[in-house]
N, CA, C and O of each residue as an XYZ file, in Angstrom:
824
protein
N     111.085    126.196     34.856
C     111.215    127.275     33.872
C     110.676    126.847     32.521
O     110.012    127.705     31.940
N     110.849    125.591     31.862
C     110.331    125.253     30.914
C     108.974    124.869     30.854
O     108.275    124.985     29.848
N     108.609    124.412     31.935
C     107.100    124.337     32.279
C     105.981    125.720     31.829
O     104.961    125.793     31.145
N     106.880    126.797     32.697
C     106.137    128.419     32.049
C     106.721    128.766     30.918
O     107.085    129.933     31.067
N     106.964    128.444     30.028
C     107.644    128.497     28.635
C     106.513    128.307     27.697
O     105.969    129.149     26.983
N     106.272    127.097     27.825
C     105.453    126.117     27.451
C     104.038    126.556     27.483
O     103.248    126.793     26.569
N     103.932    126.599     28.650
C     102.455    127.617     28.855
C     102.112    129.018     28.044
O     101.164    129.552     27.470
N     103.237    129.218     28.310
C     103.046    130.888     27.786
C     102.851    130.992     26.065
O     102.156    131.751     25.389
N     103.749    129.922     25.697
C     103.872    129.410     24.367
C     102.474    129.282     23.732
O     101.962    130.022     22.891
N     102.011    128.272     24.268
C     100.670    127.638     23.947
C      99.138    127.921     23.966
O      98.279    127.775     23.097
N      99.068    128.506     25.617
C      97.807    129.048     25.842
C      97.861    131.028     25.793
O      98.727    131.859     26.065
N      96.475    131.093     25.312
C      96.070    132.493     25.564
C      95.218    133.087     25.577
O      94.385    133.006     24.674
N      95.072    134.009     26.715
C      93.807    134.332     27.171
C      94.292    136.201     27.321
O      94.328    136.823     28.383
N      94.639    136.802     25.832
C      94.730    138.074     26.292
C      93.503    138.852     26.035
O      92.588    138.422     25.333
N      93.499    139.929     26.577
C      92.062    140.330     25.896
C      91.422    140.545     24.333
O      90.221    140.523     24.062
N      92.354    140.722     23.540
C      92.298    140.906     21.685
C      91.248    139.292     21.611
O      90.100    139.122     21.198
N      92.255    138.318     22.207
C      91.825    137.138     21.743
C      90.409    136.483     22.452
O      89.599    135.802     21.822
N      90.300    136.810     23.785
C      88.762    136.683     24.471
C      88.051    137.522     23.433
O      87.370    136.890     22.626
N      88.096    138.966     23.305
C      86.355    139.907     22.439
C      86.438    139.387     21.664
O      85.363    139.082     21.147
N      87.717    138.878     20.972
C      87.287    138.647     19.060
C      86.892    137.444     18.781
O      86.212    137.150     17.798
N      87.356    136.557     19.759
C      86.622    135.266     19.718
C      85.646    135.184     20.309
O      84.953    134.404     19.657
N      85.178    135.459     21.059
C      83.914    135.969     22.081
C      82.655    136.230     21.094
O      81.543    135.712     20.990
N      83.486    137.495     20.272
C      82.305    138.038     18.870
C      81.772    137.285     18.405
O      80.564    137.074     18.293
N      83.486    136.282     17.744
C      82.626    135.250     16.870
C      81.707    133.906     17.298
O      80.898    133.265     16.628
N      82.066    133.774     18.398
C      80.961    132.803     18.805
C      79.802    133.255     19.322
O      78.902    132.473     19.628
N      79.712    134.430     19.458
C      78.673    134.978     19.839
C      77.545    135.114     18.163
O      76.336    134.885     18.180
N      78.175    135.445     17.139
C      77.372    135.756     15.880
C      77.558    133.663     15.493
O      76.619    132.868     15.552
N      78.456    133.448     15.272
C      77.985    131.671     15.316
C      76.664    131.288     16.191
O      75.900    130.335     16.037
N      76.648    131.915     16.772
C      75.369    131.288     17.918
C      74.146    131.693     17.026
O      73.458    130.942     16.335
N      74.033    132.984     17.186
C      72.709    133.846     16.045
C      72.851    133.355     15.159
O      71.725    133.182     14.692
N      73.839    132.808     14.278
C      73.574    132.414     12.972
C      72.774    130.555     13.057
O      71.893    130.252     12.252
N      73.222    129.649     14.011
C      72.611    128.972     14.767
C      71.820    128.493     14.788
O      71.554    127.341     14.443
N      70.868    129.775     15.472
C      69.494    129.846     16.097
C      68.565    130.278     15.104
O      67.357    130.052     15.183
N      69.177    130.967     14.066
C      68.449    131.785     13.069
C      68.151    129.991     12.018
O      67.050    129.684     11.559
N      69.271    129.218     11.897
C      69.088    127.868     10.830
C      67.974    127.001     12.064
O      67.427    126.000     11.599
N      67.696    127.282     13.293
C      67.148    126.466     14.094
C      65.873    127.226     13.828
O      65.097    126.282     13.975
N      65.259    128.040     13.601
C      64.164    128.302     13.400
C      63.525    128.201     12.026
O      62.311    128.028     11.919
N      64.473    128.325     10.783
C      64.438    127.931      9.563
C      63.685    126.719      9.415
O      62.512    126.574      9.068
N      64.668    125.759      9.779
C      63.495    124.527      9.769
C      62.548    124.417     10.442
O      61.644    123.676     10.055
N      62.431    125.143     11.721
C      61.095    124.841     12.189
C      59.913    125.557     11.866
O      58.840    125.701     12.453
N      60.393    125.992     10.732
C      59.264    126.937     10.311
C      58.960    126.649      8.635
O      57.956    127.159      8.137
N      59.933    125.757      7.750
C      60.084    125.449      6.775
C      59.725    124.619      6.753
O      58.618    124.709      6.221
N      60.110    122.865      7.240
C      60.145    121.900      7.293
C      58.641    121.443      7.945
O      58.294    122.116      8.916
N      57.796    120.459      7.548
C      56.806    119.344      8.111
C      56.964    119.309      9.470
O      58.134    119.162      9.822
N      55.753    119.444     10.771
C      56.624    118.801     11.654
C      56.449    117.256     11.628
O      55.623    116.673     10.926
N      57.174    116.769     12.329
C      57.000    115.984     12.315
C      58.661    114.753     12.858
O      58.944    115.300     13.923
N      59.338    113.999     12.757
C      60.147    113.257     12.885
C      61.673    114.201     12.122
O      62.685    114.655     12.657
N      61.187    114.185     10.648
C      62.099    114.896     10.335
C      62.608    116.497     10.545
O      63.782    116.826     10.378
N      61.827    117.186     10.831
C      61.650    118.365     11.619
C      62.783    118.272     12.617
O      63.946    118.670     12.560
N      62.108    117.639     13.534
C      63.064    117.307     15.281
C      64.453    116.452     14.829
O      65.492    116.638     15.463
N      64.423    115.818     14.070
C      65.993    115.597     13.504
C      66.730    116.241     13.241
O      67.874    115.940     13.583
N      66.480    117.637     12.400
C      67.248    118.554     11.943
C      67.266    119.354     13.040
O      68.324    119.980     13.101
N      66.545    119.573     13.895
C      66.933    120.951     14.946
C      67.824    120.085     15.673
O      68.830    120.527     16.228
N      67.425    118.596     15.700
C      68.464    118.136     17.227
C      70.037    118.467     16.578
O      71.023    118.838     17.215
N      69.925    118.191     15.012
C      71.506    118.385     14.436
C      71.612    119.841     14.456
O      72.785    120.143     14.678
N      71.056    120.604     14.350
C      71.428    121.834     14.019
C      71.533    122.202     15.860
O      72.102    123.248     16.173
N      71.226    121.711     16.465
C      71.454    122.198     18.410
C      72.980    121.356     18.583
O      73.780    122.003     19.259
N      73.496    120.033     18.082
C      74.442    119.863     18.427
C      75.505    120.263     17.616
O      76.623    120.222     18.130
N      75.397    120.660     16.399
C      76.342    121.326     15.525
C      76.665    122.582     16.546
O      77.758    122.711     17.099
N      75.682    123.387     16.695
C      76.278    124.565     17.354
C      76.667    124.194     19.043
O      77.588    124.600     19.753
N      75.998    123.635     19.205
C      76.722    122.933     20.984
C      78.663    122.709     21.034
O      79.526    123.009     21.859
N      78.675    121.883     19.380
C      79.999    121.343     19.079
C      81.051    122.725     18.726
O      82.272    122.696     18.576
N      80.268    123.733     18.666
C      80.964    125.028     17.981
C      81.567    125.554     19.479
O      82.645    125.413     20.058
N      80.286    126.237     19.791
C      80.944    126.925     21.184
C      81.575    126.150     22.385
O      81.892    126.814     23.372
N      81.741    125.072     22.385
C      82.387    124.133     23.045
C      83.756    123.827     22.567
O      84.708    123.537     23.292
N      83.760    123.929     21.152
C      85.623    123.579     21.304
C      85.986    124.307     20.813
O      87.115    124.453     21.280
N      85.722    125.527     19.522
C      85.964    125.865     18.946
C      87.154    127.278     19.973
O      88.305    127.627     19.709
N      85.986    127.864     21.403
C      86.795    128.408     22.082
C      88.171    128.164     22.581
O      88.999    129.013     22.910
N      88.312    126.602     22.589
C      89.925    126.163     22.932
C      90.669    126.050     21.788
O      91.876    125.830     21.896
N      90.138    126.169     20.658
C      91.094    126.122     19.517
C      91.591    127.509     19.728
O      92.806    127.665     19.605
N      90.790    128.638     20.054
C      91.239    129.931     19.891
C      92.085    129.887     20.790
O      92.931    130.684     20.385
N      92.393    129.540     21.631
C      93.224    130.092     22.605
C      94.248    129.096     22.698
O      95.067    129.407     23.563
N      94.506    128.009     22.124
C      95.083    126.895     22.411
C      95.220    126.489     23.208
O      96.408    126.255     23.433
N      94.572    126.208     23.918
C      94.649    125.234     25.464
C      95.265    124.433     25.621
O      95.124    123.368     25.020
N      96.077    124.633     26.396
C      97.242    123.343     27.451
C      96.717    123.365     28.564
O      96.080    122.420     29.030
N      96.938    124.576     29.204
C      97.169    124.348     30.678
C      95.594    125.296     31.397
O      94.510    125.510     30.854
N      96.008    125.609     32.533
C      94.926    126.345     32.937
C      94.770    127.561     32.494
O      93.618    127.981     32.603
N      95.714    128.439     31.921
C      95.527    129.415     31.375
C      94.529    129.525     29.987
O      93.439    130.091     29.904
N      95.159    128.906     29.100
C      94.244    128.144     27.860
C      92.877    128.143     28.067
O      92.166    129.050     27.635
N      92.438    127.174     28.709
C      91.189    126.917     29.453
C      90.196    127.417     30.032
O      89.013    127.088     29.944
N      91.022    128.801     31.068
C      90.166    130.035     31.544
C      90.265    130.568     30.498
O      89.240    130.112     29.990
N      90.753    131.279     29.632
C      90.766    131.633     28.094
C      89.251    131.233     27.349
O      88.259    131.872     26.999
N      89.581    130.133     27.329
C      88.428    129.703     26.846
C      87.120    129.605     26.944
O      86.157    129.602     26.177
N      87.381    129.502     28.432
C      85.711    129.939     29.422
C      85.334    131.341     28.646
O      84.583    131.597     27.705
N      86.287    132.207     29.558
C      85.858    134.185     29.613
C      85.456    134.135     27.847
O      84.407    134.739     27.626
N      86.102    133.532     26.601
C      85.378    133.271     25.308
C      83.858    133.077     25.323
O      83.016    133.774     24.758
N      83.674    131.970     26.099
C      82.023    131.297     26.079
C      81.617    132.245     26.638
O      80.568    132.652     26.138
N      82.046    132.935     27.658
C      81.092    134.312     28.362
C      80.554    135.151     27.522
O      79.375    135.482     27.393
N      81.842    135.597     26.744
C      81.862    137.337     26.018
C      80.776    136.768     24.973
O      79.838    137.542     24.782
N      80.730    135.410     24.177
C      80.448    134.845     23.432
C      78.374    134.964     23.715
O      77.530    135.397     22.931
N      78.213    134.448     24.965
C      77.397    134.519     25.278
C      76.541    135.466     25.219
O      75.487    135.413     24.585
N      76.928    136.376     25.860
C      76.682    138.160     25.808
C      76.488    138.853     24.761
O      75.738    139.821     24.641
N      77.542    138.097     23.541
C      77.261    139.043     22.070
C      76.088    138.349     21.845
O      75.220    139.097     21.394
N      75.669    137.017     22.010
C      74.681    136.691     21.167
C      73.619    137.578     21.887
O      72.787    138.217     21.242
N      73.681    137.594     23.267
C      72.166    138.420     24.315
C      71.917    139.725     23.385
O      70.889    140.238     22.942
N      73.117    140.004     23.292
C      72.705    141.713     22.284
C      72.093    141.268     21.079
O      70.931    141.614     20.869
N      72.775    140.455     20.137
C      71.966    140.084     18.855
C      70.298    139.776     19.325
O      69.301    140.310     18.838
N      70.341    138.910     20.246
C      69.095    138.162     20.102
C      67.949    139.623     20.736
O      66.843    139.843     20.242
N      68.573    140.465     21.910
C      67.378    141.812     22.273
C      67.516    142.604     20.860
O      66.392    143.020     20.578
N      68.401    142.952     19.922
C      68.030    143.999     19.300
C      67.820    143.794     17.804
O      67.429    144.680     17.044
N      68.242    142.013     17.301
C      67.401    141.495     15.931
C      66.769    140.592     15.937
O      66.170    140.182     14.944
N      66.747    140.043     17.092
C      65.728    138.425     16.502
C      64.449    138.388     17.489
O      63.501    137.608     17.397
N      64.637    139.438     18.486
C      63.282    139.637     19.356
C      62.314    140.384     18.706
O      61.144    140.002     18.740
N      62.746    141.751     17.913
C      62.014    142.755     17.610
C      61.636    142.429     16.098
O      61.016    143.240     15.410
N      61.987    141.375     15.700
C      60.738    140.616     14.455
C      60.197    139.396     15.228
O      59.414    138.710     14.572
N      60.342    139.160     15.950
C      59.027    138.212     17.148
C      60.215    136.943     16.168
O      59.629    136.147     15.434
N      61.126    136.894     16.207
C      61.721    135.211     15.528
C      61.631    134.095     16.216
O      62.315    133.156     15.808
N      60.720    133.875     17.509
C      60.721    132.692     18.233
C      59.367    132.272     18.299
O      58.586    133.133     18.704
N      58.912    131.207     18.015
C      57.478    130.475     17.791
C      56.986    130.240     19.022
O      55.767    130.189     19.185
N      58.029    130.028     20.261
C      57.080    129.746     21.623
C      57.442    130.697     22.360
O      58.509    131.292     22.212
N      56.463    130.988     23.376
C      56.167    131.412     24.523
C      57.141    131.472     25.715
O      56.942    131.332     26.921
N      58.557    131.793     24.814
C      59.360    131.512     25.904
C      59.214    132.489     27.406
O      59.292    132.010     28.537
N      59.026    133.706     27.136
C      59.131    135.009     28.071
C      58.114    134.611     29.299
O      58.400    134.905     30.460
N      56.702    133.803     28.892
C      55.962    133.718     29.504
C      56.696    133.179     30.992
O      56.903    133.759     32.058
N      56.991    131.714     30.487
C      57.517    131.280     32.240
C      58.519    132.449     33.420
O      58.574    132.592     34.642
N      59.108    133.016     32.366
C      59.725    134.544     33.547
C      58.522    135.752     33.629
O      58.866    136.929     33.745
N      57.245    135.408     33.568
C      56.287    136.098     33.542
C      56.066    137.306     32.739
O      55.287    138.221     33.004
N      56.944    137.186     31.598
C      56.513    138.319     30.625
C      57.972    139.033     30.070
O      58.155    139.662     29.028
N      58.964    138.688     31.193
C      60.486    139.157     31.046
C      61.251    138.561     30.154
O      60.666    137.512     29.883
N      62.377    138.639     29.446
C      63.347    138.418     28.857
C      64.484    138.461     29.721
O      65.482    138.409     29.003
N      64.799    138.532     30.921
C      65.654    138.889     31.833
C      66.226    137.514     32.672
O      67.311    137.175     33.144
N      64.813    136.904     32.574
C      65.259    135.770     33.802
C      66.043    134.427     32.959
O      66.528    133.436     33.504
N      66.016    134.627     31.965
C      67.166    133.293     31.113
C      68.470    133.769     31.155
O      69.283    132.924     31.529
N      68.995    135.055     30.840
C      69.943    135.719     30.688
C      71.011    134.834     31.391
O      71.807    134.096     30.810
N      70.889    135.050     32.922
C      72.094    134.478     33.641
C      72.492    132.824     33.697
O      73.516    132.211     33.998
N      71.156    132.441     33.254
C      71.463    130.953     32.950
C      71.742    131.006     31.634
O      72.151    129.860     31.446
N      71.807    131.628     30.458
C      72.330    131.028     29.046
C      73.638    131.679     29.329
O      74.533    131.092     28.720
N      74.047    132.634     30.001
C      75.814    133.214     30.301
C      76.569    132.160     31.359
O      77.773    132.144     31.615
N      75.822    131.530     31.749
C      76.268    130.058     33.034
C      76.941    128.552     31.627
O      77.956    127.857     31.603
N      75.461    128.686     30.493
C      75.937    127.588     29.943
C      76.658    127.780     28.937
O      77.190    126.793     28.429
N      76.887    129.136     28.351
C      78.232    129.194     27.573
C      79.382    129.125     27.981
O      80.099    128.432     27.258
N      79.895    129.585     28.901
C      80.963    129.671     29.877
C      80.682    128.119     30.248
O      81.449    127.551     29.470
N      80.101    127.225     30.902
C      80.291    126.285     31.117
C      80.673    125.236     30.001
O      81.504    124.386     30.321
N      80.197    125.210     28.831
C      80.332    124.453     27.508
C      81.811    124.771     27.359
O      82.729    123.952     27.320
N      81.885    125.998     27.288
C      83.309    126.430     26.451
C      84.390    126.003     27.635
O      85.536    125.797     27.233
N      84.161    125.865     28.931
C      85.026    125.883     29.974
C      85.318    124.079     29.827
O      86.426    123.584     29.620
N      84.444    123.557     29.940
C      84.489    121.726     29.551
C      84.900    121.356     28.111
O      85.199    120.209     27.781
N      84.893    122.246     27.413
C      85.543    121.671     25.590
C      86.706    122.054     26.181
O      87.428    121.060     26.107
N      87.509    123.239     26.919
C      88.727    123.751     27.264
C      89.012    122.573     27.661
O      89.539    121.816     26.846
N      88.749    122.120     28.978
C      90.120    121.083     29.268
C      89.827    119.780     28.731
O      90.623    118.876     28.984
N      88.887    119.558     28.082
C      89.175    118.130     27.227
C      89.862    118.241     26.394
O      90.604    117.277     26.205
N      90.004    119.484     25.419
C      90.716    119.687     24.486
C      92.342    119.717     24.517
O      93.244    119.357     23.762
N      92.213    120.474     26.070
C      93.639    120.803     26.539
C      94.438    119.238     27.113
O      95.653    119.042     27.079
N      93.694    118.536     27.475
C      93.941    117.247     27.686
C      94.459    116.069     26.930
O      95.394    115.301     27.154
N      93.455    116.161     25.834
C      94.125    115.640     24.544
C      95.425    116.296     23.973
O      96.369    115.616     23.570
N      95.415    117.280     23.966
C      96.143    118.201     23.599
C      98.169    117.954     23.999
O      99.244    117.975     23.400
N      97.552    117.717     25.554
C      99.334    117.229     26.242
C      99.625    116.133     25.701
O     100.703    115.894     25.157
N      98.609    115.304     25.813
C      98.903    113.962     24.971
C      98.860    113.828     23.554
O      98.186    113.014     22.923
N      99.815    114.893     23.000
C      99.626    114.961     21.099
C      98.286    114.842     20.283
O      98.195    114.548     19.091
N      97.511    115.059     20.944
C      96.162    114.776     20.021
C      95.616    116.362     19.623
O      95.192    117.126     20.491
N      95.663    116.567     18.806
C      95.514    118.054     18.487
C      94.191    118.313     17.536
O      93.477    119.313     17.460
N      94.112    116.883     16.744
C      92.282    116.718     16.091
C      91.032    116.755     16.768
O      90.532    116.046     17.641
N      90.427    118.367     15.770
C      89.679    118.605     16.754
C      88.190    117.266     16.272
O      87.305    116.984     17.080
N      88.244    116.851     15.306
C      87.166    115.615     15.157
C      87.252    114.597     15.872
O      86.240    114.047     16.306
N      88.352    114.205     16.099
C      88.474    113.109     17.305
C      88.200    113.250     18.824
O      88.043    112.303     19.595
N      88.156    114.920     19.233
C      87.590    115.106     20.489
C      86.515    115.321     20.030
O      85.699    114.780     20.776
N      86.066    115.764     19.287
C      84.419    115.731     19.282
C      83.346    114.424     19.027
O      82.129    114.358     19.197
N      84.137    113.617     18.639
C      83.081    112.410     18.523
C      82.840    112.141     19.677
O      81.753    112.485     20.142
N      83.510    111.650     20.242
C      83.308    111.195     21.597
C      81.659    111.879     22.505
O      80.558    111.482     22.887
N      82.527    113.150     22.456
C      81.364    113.701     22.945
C      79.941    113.816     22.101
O      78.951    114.320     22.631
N      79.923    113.357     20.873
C      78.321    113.176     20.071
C      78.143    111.629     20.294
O      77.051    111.068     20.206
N      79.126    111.104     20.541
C      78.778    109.653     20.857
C      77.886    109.354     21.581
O      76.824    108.804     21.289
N      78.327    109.758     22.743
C      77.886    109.894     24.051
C      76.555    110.828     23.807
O      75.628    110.019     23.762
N      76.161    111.814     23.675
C      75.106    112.499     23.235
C      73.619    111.528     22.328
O      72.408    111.474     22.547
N      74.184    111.135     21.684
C      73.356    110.043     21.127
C      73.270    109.230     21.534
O      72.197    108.761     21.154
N      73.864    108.417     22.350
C      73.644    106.746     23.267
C      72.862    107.811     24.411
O      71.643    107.928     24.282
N      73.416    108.435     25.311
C      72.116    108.951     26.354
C      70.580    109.291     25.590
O      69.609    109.129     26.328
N      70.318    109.712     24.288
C      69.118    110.207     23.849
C      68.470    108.784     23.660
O      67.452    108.613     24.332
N      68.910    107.633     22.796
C      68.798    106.447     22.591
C      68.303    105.681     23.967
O      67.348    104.908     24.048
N      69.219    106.100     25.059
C      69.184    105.147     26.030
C      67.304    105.576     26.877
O      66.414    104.804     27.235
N      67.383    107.103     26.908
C      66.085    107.518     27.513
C      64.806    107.544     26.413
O      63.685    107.978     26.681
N      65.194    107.024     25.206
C      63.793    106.747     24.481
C      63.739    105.103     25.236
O      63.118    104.717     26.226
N      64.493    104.509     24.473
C      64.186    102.957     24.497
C      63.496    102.742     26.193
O      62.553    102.036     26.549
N      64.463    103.728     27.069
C      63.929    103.100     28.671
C      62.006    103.545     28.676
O      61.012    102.980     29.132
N      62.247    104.852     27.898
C      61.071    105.536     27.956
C      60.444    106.666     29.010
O      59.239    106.786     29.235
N      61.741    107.651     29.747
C      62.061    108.207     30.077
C      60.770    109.209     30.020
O      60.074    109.098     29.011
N      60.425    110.062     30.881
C      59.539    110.714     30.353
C      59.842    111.879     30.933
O      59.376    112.003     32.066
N      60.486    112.793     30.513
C      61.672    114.075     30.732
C      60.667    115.135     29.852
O      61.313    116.134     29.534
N      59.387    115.177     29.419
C      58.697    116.048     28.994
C      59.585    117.177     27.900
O      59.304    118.350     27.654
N      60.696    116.367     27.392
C      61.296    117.022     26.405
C      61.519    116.677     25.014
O      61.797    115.485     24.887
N      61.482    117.477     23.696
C      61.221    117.343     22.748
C      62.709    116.886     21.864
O      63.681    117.109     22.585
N      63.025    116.428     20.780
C      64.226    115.648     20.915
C      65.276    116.581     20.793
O      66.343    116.372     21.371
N      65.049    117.824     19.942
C      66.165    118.646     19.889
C      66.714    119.363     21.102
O      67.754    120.020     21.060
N      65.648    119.142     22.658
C      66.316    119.210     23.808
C      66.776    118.708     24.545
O      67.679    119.060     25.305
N      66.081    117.526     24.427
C      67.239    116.054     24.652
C      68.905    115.720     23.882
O      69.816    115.117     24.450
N      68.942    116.141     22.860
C      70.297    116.104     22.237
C      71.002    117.090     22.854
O      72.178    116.820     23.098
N      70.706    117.869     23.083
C      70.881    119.407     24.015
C      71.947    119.430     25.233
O      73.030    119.977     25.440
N      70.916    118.384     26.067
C      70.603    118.030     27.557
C      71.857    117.165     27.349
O      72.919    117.531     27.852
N      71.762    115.769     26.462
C      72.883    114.592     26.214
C      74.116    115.185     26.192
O      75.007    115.057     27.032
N      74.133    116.147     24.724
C      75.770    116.760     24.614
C      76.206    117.524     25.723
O      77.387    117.850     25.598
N      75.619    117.965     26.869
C      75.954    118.812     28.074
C      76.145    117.690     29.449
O      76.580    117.951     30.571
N      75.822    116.832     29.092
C      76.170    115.425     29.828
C      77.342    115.190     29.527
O      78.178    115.484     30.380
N      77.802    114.611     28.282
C      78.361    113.887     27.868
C      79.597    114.247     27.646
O      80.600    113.534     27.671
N      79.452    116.133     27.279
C      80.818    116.793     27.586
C      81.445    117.199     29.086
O      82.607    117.533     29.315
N      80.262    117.066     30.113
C      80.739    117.458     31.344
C      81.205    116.153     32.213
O      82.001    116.120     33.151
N      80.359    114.938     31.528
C      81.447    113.078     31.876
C      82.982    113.620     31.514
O      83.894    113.765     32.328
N      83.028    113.880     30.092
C      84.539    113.688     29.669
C      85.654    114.687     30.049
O      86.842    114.530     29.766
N      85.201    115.591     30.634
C      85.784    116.656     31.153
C      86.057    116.159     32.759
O      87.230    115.961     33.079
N      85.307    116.016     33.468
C      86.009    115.014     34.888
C      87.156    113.848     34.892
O      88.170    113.722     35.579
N      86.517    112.932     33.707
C      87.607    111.742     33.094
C      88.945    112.486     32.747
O      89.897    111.850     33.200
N      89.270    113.466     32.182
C      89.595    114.523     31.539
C      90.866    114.742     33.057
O      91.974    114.263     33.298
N      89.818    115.847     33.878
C      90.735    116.299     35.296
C      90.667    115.128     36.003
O      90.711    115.437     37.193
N      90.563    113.679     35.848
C      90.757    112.715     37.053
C      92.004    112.210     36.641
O      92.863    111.781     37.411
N      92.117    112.281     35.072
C      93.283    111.768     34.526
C      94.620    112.350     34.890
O      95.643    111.667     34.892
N      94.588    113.768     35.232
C      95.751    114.616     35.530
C      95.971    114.321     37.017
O      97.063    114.773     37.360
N      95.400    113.799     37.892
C      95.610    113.232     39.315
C      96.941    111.838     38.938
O      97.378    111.139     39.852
């Protein structure tokens, strides 16, 4: 009985709290993407260029990843799915921002549409896979720390930029040749590095 007390207490996943947090990570995202094109359109390219987008890709990586379990407070599994259906709705608001303001002033410098042969359609279900997945892996790390009194959300997040930066480090120095540019490698790392600590995370509750 105190077990569902506790739960009920802590986590939440009603619907008020999925759209409205959903919204806001959904306009966090556009706002984002909008500073990710800023510099790449402001800035030299060059070294410092790809520095700032890789920070400005893991700043917002670090957003929609935990920020959804703060909303909902994650403990348990409730929390957590909470937090996912967030990264979804989240996802989705940005799809609307991005078809009806940042497509129709052309705001993207590459050729993305081309590889779906001209469509805007065929990323869709994979960028609604990796919000929901980000936000679903910040959920139970967060919620994890969380049983164990750790309630700072800077202390779960280092970890995971730690890790993000030693994998980017580790595939320059090896010399890796992943045909990717660094702000997608930091990308690629923090989606590693949060989906390591999230297993460590559920192996720990065994």
């Amino acid at each position: 009985m105190s077990a569902t007390v506790t739960a009920t207490a802590s986590d939440r996943s009603d619907f008020r709290t999925v759209m409205v947090g959903g919204t806001q990570i959904g306009v966090l995202t556009a706002v984002a993407v909008v500073a990710f094109l800023i510099v790449s359109r402001q800035v030299p390219a060059g070294m410092l260029q790809r520095a700032l987008e890789a920070l400005v890709v893991l700043a917002a990586g670090t957003a929609v990843s935990f920020l959804p379990a703060l909303l909902t407070q994650a403990r348990h599994v409730e929390g957590i799915a909470g937090a996912a259906a967030i990264g979804l709705w989240g996802s989705v608001v940005f799809t609307a921002i991005d078809i009806a303001v940042l497509r129709p002033f052309q705001a993207y410098p590459w050729t993305w549409d081309a590889i779906g042969g001209g469509s805007t359609w065929w990323y869709l279900p994979i960028w609604w896979m990796l919000g929901t997945f980000l936000a679903w892996t910040g959920g139970i790390v967060s919620a994890q720390r969380a049983v164990r009194g750790e309630t700072s959300l800077p202390r779960a997040v280092t970890p995971v930029l730690v890790g993000a930066v030693v994998l980017v480090a580790v595939a320059r120095v090896a010399r890796l040749d992943l045909g990717l540019v660094l702000p997608a490698e930091a990308g690629a790392g923090f989606t590693i590095a949060l989906a390591a600590l999230a297993v460590v995370a559920l192996a720990r509750k065994r």
